[in-house]
N, C-alpha and C positions, 0 to 999 in steps of 0.2 A: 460178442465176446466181452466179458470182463477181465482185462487184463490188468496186472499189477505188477509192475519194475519192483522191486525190492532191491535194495540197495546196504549192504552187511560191509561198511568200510573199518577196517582196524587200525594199526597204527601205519603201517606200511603196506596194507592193501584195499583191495574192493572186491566182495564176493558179490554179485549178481545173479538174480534167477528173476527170469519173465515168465508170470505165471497166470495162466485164465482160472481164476477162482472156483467161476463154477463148476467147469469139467474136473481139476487138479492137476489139468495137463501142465506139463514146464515147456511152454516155448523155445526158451533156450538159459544155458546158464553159461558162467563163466569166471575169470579171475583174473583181475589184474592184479601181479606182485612186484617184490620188490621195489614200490616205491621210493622214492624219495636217493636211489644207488644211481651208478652212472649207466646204468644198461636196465631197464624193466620188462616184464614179461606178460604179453596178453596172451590169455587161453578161454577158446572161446565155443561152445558146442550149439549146435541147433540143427535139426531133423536128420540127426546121424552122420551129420558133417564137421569136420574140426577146423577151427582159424587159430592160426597159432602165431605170435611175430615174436620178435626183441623192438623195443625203440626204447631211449630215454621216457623216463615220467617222472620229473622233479619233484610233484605235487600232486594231490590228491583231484585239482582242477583240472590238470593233466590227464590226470586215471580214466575222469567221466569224459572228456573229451575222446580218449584212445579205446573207451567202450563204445560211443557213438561212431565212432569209424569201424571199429569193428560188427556192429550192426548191420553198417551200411556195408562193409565190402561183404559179408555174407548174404548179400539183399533183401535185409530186413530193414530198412531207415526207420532207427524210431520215432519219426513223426507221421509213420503211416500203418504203427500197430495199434492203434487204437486203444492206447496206455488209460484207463480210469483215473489211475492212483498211483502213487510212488509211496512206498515205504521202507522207510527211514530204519535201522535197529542204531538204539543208539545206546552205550553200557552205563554211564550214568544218569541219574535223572533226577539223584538229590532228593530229599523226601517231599517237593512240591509235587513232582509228575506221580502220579498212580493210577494212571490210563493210558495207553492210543492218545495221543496228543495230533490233533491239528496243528502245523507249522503255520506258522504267523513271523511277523519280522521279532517280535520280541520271544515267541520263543527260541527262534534260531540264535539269538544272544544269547538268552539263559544258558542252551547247550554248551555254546563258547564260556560262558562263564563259570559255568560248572567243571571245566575243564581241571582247576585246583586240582579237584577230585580224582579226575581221570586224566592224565595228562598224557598216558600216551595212546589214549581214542578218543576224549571229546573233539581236540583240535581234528582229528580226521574225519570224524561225522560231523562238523561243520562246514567242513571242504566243501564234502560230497551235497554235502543239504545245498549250499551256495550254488555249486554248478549245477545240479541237478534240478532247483527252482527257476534257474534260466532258461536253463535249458526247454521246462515242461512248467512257462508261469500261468498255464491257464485250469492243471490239474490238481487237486489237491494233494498236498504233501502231509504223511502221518511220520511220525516218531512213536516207536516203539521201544520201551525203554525195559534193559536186562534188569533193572530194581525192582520195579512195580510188582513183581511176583513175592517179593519177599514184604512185601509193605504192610503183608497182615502177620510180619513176626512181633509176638509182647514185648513187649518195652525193657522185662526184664533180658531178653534174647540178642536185644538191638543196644543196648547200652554199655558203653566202657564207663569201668570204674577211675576216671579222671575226675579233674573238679569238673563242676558243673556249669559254671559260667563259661570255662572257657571253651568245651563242647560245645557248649548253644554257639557261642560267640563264632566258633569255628567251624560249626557242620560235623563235627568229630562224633559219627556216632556207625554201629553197623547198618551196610547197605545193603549188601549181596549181589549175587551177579550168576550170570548162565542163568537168568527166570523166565526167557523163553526158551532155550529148552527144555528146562523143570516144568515148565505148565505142559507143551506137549509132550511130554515124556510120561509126565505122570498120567494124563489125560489118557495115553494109548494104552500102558502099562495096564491103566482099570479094562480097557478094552478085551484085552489079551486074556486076562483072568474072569472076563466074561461078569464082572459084579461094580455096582455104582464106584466111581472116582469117591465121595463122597463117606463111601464106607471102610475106606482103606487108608492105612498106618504104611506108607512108602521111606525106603529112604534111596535116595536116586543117588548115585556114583558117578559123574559129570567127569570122566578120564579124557580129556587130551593132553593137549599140550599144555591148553590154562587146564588145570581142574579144580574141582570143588563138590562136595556133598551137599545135600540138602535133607532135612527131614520134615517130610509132606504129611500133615493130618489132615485128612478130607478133604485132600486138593488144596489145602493153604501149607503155604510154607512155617514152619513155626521155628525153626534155624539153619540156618546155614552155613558153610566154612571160612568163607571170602568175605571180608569187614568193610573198612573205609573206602579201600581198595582194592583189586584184585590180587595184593600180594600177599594177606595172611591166609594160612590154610595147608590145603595141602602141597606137596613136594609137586612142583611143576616141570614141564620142559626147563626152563632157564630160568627162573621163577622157582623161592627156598620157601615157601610158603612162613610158617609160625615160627619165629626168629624171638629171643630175649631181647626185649627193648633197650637193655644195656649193652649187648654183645653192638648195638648199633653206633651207642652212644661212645663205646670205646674205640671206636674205629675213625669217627669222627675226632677224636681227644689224640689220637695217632697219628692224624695230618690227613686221614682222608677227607676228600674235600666234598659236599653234597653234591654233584652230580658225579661223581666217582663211586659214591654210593649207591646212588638212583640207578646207573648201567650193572653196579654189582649185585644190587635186588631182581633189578628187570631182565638182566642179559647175560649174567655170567654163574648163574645159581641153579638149585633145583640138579636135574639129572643131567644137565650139559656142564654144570659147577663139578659134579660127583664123580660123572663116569664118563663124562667126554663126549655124551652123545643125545642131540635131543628125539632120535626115536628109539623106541623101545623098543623095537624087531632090532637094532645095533647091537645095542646096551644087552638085552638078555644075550642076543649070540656070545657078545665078549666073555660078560660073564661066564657065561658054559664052559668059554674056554678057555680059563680061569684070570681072568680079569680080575685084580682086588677090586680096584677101584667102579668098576662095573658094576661088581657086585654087593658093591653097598649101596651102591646110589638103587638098586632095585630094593634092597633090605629096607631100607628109609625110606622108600615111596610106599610100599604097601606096607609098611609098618605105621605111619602117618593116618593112612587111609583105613585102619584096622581102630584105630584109636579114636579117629571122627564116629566109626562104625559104630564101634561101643557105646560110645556116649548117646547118640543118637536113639540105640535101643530103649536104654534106661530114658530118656527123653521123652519117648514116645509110648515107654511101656510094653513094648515090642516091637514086631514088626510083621504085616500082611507081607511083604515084597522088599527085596533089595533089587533092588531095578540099575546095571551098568548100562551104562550110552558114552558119546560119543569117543571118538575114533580108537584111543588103547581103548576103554570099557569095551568097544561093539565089536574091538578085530583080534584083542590079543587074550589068548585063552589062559597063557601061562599068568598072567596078572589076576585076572581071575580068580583060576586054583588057589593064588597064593592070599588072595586077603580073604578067601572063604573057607580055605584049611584050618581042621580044630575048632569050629564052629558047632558042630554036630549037636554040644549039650544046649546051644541055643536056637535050635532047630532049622539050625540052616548046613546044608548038605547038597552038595553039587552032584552031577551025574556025570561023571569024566568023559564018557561018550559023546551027550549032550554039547557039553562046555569048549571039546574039539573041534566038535563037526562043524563044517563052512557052511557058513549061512549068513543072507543078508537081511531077512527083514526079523520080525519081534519077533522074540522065541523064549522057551522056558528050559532052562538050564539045568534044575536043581532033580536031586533025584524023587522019586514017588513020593517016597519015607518022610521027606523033608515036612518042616509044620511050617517052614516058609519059602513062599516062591522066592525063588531068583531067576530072574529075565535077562535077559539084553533084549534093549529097545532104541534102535536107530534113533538118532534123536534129528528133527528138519528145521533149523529156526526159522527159514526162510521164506516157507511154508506156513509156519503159524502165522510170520509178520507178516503174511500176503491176506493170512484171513483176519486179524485183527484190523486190518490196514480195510481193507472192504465193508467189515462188518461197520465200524465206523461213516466210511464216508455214503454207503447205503442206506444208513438208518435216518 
């Protein structure tokens, strides 16, 4: 067995899937959340059994700790699965990493260092890196990093018009993020339509909670929505994506104070700032029934994502596929409908039938007529990070 821990820690949790490469079977997966609160939650599956608890988990050393007990009370110890590899997803990676990275003691720095960047995931993907290389110091450890996919965007794509020194001086440049979903998303999406990745004009719709667009030429990114950070872009859960750099500066000249600002970007924006709700099965029901505030914050999200959409065309010259993934993209239909109504003169047209019907894995959306596919395509990061992470320490 080739097996691979993957290891997908965020700011306040740890998603995990043990996976045998070769087969594609998932040994088991699971999630520990609410981190760092006074009560945390392990959920935990494997061979059609559920371990479920509450305990405390102050910390992310905590998390990996309360996954290895839960291993073991479902009788799997993992020092007796026969782990190859631990792979790491980690969201920043700065424009040094543009591979599958072997951890080493100085890249586990760099990560923590690069944290500036990403401040509220580096510090968590160092956690997990820490306990997790103690835990398993005889296996090799990969980072997988969300940038590296965008690393073949041009210069002009990747550049803020600020001065120039102080950019270099500061790292200030676009990164992007969600690019292991975008690799395998796009990679399945050419699957689905049966023609080379390589020959197709994608542009992916990256809908959860974080979201973000990307627009894919020939399997390369060549822009994307999310910049320095994961905050500019689209209208997110809690997260107001594309904001006037003044409207910030005012807020601050007002007496707010910078981490007042930081919880107001990161935690109190987006469709939970709008409409009071960060999921979207809430948010549309309120609306329906008649919600103002509901129902703007739905107008401003797929109005956001209508306007990446456009741009993207013209960018790309068209488009082979609009391809939605994860969780709103692959479950909520009414979102859907709505950023691809009145599209028709640019040859994208849904099939309403299609677009409702329950379904879980890749499927095609759009009607016959249409001159462009649209898909939903499940998107699995954990999956890909299981086979970059292999392909890597195999070669």
């Amino acid at each position: 067995m080739s097996a691979v821990l993957v290891i997908n820690a965020g700011s306040s949790s740890i998603k995990y899937q043990l996976i045998d490469t070769l087969s594609g079977e998932r040994l088991a997966h699971g999630l520990i959340e609410r981190i760092g609160e006074p009560m945390g939650r392990v959920s935990h599956r494997a061979g059609g059994a559920r371990h479920d608890r509450d305990a405390p988990i102050p910390d992310h050393s905590a998390g990996f700790a309360a996954m290895a007990e839960t291993f073991a009370a479902a009788g799997m110890p993992l020092d007796r699965l026969g782990i190859r590899a631990v792979g790491h997803r980690v969201v920043q990676g700065g424009s040094e990493f543009t591979a599958p990275t072997l951890i080493d003691d100085a890249v586990e720095r760099r990560i923590l260092e690069l944290a500036d960047l990403a401040p509220l995931h580096n510090p968590g993907h160092h956690q997990a890196i820490l306990a997790a290389r103690a835990a398993f110091p005889d296996v090799p450890h990969v980072a997988v990093f969300d940038t590296t996919f965008h690393q073949t965007m041009p210069e002009k794509a990747y550049t803020y018009a600020i001065d120039r020194e102080v950019a270099a001086a500061h790292g200030v440049r676009r990164y992007g993020f969600h690019g292991i979903s975008y690799q395998v998303v796009s990679r399945r999406a050419a699957e689905l339509l049966g023609r080379p990745v390589a020959e197709l004009r994608q542009i992916v719709l990256h809908l959860g909670n974080g979201a973000s667009a990307c627009a894919i030429d020939g399997g390369r990114s060549v822009d994307t929505s999310m910049g320095l950070t994961p905050l500019e872009g689209l209208v997110m859960g809690s997260r107001g994506g594309d904001i006037d750099p003044g409207a910030l500066l005012h807020l601050l000249r007002a007496g707010m104070t910078v981490d007042e600002l930081d919880r107001l970007l990161n935690r109190g924006s987006g469709l939970v700032g709008l409409g009071g709700s960060l999921d979207m099965r809430d948010l549309t029901a309120a609306a329906t029934a008649g919600d103002a505030g509901a129902r703007l914050a739905f107008e401003v999200y797929v109005h956001r994502i209508r306007r990446y959409l456009g741009a993207y065309l013209l960018e790309l010259g068209g488009a082979d596929a609009i391809v939605f993934t994860a969780g709103v993209g692959e479950n909520h239909a009414p979102t859907r409908w709505a950023v691809c109504a009145g599209l028709e003169g640019f040859g994208i047209e849904l099939d309403p039938a299609a677009n409702e019907a329950p379904a879980g894995g890749p499927r095609r959306i759009s009607a016959p007529s249409s001159r462009v596919a649209v898909l939903v395509v499940p998107t699995d990061e954990e999956a890909e990070i299981a086979r970059q992470t292999w392909e890597l320490v195999a070669s």
